[in-house]
N, C-alpha and C positions, 0 to 999 in steps of 0.2 A: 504494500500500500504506500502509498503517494504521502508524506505529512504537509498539509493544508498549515501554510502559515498563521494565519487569522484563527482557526481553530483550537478549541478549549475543550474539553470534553471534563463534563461530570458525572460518574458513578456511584449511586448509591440513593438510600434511601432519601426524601423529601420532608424532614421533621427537625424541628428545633434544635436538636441535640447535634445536630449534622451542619449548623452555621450554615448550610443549603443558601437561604437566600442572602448571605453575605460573599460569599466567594461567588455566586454565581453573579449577582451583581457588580462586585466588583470588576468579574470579568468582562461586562459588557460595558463599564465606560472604561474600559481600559483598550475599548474596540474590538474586543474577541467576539466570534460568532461562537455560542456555545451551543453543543449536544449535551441535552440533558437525558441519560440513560436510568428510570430510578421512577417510583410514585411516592406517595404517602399525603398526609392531611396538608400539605402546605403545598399544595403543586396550584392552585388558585392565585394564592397569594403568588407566588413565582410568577406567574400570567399578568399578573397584576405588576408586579413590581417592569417585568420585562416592556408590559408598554408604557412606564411611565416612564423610561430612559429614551432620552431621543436617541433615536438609533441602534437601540437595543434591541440585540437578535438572539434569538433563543429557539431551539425546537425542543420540545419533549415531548420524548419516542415514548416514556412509560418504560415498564419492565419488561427488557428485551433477553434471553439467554445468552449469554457466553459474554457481556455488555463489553467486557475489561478488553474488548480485540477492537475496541473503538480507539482507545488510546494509541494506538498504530498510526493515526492517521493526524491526531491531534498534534500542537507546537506546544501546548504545554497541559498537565495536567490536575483538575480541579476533587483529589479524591477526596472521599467521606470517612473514611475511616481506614484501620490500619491496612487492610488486606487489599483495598483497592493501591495504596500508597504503593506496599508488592507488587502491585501488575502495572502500576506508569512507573516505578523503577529501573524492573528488569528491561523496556522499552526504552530507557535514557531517557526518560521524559522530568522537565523542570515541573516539581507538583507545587502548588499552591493553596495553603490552607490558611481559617482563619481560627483563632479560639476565643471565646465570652466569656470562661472563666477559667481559674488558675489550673484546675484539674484536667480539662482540653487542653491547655498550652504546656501542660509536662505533658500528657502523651504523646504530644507534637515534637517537643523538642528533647524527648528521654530516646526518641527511637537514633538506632545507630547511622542513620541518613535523612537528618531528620528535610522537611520539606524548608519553602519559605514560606514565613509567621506573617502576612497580612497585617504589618500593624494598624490602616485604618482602611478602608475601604475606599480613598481615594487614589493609593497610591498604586503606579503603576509599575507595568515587569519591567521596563530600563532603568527604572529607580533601585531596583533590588536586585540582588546579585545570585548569579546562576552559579552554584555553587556543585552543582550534580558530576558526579565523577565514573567513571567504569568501575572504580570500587562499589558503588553504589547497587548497580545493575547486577556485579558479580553476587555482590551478599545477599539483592535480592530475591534472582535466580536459584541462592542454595534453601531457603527458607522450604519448610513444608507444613501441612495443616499439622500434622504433630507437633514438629515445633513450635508451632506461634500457640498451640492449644498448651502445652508443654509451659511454654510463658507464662501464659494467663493460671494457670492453676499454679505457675508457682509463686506469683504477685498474690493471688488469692492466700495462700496459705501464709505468707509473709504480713500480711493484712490480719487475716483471722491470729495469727500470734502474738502483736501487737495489740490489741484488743482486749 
């Protein structure tokens, strides 16, 4: 596949907890045509916020299978959480995220490649530095649902002992 300069692509669910309509707006005065791959209760509001940017372009596909082979075609990518972040890594794709509170912004910035932190929603991709390396892609590529399951149960138990 072709990478579409102008092109953003976001995967992943449509709900609060996913900053959805902040990175995806961001993306659109920042000039990106975005694919939106993903539903949930704020895909309205997204519609909504998309014509109130002049010139804001947006499609959204809805829940499409295998969505993550979108990022092939995208110039940079707009993930939702950690596992889409894996599939525009291994792609060498510069990802773009935003967080609302402190608990979003370490698992943004605790992972071992971590994306670029949005810090406000005007700011644009030549403002901030492309930092994405073939280390990135390689460590991607080795990850597996074990593993990152593997993670989580072991932040879990680290959590639960603390307690």
């Amino acid at each position: 596949m072709e990478v579409e300069p102008d092109l953003a692509v976001w995967v992943g669910r449509l709900e609060s907890d996913t900053s959805c309509l902040e990175v995806i707006g961001w993306a659109m005065r920042a000039g990106f045509r975005v694919e939106v791959y993903g539903d949930g209760p704020l895909r309205i509001a997204l519609e909504n916020l998309r014509d109130s940017i002049p010139g804001g372009r947006a499609i959204l596909y809805g829940n499409v299978p295998d969505a993550a082979r979108q990022f092939s075609r995208a110039a940079i990518a707009l993930p939702s959480g950690f596992l889409t972040l894996l599939e525009a890594e291994v792609r060498g794709l510069a990802c773009f995220v935003t967080a609302d509170n402190d608990l979003k912004r370490d698992y943004w910035l605790m992972h071992p490649w971590e994306p670029h932190l949005i810090a406000g929603v005007n700011a644009r991709p030549d403002e901030l530095r492309f930092l994405w390396s073939a280390s990135a892609a390689g460590w991607a590529a080795q990850q597996t649902w074990g593993q990152v399951a593997d993670t989580y149960l072991r932040l879990l138990e680290t959590q639960h002992e603390a307690t």
